[in-house]
N, C-alpha and C positions, 0 to 999 in steps of 0.2 A: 660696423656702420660705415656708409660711406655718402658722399657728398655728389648731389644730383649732378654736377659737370665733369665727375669720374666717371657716374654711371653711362651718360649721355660718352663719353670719351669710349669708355669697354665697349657698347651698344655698335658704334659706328667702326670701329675696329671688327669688331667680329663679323659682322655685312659685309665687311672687304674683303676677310678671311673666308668668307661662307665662298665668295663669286670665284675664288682662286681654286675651291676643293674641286674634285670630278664628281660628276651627277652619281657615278659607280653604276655597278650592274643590278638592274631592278628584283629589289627581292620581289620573292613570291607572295609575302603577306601583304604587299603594297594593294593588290588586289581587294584583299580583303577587307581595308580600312574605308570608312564610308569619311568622307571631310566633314561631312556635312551633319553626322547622326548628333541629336542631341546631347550627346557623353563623352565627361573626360573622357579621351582615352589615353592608357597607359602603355608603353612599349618596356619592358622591362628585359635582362640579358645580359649574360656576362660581362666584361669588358672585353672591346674593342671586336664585337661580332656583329658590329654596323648597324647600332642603333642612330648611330649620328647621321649616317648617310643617308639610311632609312629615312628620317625627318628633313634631310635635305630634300629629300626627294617627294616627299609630300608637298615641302615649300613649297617646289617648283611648282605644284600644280595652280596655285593661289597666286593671284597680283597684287593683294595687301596681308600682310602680316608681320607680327613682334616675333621676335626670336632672342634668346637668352642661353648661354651656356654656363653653367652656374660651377664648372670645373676648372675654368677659367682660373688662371694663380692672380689675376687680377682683380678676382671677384670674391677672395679668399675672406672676407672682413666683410660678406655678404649678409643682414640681417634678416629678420621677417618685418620688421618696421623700415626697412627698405624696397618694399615691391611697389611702397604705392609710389614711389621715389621715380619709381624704373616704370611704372603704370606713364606717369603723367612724361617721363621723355620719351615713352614709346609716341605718346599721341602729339607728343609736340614736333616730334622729329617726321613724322611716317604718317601723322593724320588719322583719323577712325578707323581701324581694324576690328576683323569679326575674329582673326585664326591667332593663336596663341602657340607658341611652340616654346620648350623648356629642355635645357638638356640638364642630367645627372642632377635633378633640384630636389633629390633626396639629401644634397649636402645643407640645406638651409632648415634649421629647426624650425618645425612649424608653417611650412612649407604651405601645408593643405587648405590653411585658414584662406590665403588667397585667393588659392583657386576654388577652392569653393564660393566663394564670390565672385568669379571669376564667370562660373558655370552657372548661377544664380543670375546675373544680367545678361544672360546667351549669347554667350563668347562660345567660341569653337580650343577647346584646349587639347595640347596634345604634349605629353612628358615624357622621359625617358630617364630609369633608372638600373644602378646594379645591383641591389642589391634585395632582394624578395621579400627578408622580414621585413625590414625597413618601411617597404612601400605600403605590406600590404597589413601590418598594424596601423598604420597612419590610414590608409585607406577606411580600414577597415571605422577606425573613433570618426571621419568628419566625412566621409566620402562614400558613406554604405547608399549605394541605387543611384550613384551617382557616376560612375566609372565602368570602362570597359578592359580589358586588360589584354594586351596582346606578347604571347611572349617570344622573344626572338633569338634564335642560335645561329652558328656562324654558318656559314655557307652551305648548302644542298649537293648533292651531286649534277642537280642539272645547272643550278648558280655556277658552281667552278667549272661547269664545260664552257658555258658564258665566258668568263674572266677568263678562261687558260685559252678559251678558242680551240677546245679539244673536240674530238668527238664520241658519243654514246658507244664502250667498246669492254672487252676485256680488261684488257691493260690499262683503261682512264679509270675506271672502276676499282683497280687491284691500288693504282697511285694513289687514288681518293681515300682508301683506306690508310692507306701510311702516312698522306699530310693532313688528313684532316680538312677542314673547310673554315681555317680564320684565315680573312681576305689577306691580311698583310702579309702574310706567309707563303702564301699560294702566289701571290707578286714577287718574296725575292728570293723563298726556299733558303734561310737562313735559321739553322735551330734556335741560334739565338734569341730570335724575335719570340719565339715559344717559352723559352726559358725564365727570358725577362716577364712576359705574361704573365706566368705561373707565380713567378714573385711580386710580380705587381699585384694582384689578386689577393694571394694571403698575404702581402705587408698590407696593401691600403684598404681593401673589404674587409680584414679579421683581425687582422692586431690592433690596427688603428683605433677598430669601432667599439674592440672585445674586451682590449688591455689583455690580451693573454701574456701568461708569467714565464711558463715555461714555452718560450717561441722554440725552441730547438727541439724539442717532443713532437710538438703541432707539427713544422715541417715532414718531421719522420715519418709521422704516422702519415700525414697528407701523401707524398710522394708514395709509401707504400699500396696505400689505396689505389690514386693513379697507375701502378704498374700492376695490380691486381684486377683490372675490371673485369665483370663475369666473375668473380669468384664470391663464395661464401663467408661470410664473417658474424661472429658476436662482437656482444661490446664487451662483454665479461674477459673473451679471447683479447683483444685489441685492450684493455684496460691492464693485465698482465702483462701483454706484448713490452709494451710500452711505458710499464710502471706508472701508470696514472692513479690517483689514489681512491677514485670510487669510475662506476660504470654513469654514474651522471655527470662526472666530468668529462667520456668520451661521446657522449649522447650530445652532449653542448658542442663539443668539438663537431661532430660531423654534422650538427644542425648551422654552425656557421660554414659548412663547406660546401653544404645544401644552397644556402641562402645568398652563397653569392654565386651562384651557378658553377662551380666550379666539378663537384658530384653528385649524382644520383642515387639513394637508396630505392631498393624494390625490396619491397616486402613478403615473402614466404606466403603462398596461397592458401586460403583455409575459410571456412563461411563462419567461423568463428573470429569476430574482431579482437576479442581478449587474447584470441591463439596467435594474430596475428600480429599481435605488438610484442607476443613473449617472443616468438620464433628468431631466427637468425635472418640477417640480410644479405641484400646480393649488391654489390657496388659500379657503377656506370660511370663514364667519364663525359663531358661536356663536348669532347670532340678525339678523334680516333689519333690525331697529330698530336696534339698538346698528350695525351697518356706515352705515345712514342717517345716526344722529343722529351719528357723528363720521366721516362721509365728507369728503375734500377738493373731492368734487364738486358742485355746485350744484343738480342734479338726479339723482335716484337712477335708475338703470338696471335696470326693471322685472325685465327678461329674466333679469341676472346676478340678483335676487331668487329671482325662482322657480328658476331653478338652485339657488340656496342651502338653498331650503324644499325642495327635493327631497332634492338632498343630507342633509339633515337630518334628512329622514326615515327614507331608508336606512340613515344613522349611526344610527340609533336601535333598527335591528330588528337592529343586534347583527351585520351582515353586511358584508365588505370592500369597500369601492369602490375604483375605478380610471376612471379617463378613457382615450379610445383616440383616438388620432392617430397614420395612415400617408397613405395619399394623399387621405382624407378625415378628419372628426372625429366622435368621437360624445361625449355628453358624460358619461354614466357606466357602467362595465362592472361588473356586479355578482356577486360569487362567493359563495356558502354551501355549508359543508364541500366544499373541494377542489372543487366543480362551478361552472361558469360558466352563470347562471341566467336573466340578463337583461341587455341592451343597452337602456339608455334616451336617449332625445335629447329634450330640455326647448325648449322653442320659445315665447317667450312669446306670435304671431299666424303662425298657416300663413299664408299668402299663397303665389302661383301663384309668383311669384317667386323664394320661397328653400325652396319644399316638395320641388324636386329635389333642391338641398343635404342638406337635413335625412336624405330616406331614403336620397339615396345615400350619406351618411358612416354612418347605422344599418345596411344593407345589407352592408355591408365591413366594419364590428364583429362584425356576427352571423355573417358568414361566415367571418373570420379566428379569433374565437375559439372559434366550434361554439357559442353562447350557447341557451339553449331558448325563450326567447321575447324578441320587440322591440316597443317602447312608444315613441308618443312622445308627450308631456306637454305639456298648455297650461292657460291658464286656466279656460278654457268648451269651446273647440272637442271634438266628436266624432264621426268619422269614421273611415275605414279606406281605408291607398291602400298597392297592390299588399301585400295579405294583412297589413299593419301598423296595428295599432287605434292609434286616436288618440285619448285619456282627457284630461276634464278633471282639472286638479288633486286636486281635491274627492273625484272617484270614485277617485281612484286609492290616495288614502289612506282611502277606509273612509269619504268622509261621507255 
């Protein structure tokens, strides 16, 4: 709990603090945000992949609005019986506002009750959190037809051409894969800054929220994960690995690894759901930098990159992936509403060698799941063999 001339004190502090940040470079979802639409909207996203900025940069567009960062160590003794505390110095300080902004206010129990009052007197609310369950069980008990969700990842390829002042190229492309896209990193190329990331994530998103017991298990397996993306796993496999003592203790694990953004399962493709919760999964990293800079391997494995940036991309437009393995492999089976839309196979160099592979495992995807068109993805290469285009990266996302 805290006392309305603290609040009014943090309030007026962080306005000072906001006018001192850089506007930063405009994301792409800034676009997409309407200020105006009747619904919370949510921004939700790992740590530090500019959710903050993101909302600074909505502020900017508005000439009145309350703004709150609820991660503030000054706000640490934040209650739910202190919003109306923080309500009445907004309007006493800053006068009638319509826009409401909230950063990280999954830390306050009970959060939603607010806003949903908030959104109930047609206030314009706009929140940012990191952590997925979190948000969207709460969402989900006081906030159902009431919210919009937007979720945000660390920088694009064309965002970091912006920031680096680079240009659309080979070699920008080939960089992009090795750093990654968290903005702080791309500013001072410090692995450190990754490092600390990585543990800032699993100590304050999963130990904190989880009480997990064995922390030095978690990291293993986490860190292995990250140096493994694209690759295939059980939990049965990983439950052994790892001496964990049942397969729903590593289910738990990678569902908080899930939920704070930090990996991605894909699940084994099959038009059978019951096949597809038994099958094995495929593991993704939240960004191609953060799996490098805390890999256990000494050299980074280009290929499984670009898998990753692909994947990532797809995550991105909102549509379900899958992987497909029977007597060949392909590496992502892609579905939008209920229709199977695309078979892609990522290759990081054709060669005469393994360009059989490639189209015969895409071949046997597109024909087992009736797919309506097949791609398969490289760096540069552009080509076309027995009726299958071959895209570079670049073109394939838009550059």
């Amino acid at each position: 709990m805290l006392l309305k001339e603290t609040l009014r004190e943090i309030v007026h502090l962080q306005r000072d603090e906001l006018k001192m940040l850089p506007i930063g470079v405009s994301r792409e979802e800034l676009a997409h945000i309407d200020l105006n639409n009747p619904f919370i909207t949510i921004i939700s996203g790992v740590r530090r992949c500019g959710k903050s900025t993101l909302l600074r940069q909505l502020m900017n567009q508005v000439s009145c609005f309350y703004y709150f960062n609820f991660e503030d160590p000054r706000a640490m003794q934040f209650e739910v019986s202190d919003f109306e505390k923080l309500n009445q110095v907004f309007a006493g300080e800053f006068g009638e506002c319509v826009y409401y902004f909230f950063d990280e206010i999954q830390n306050v129990p009970e959060w939603e009750r607010f806003v949903r009052r908030l959104h109930d007197l047609g206030k314009r609310v706009f929140i940012t959190g990191s952590n997925a369950s979190l948000l969207s069980r709460e969402l989900g008990d006081r906030l159902t037809g009431r919210h919009l969700t937007l979720e945000l990842f660390p920088f694009s390829y064309h965002e970091m051409l912006k920031l680096t002042e680079s240009k659309p190229s080979s070699d920008s492309f080939q960089k992009y894969l090795e750093d990654g896209g968290f903005p702080e990193f791309l500013k001072y190329k410090d692995n450190r800054i990754l490092h600390q990331l990585f543990q800032d994530i699993i100590s304050r998103d999963i130990f904190t929220r989880h009480q997990i017991r064995d922390q030095k298990i978690f990291l293993e397996m986490a860190i292995y994960l990250i140096t493994n993306v694209g690759n295939e796993f059980s939990y049965n496999r990983l439950k052994n690995q790892f001496g964990l003592g049942s397969t729903n203790t590593v289910i738990s694990y990678l569902s908080f690894l899930e939920d704070s953004y930090l990996l991605f399962l894909v699940p084994k493709f099959s038009y059978s759901y019951a096949k597809q919760r038994s099958f094995s999964r495929k593991i993704y990293a939240i960004d191609t930098g953060m799996s490098r800079a805390n890999t256990a391997s000494l050299t980074p494995d280009m290929g499984r990159f670009l898998e990753n940036f692909v994947f990532l991309h797809l995550r991105k437009s909102g549509r379900e992936v899958f992987y497909y393995k029977n007597q060949s492999e392909c590496d992502f089976i892609v579905k939008e509403k209920n229709k199977i839309i695309q078979a892609i196979q990522v290759c990081y160099k054709l060669t005469e060698e393994n360009l059989q592979r490639e189209v015969k495992g895409l071949q046997e995807a597109l024909k087992e799941t009736r797919a309506e068109e097949g791609l398969i993805i490289t760096p540069d290469q552009k080509d076309e063999f027995e009726g299958i285009p071959v895209l570079p990266a670049r073109e394939f996302i838009g550059s």
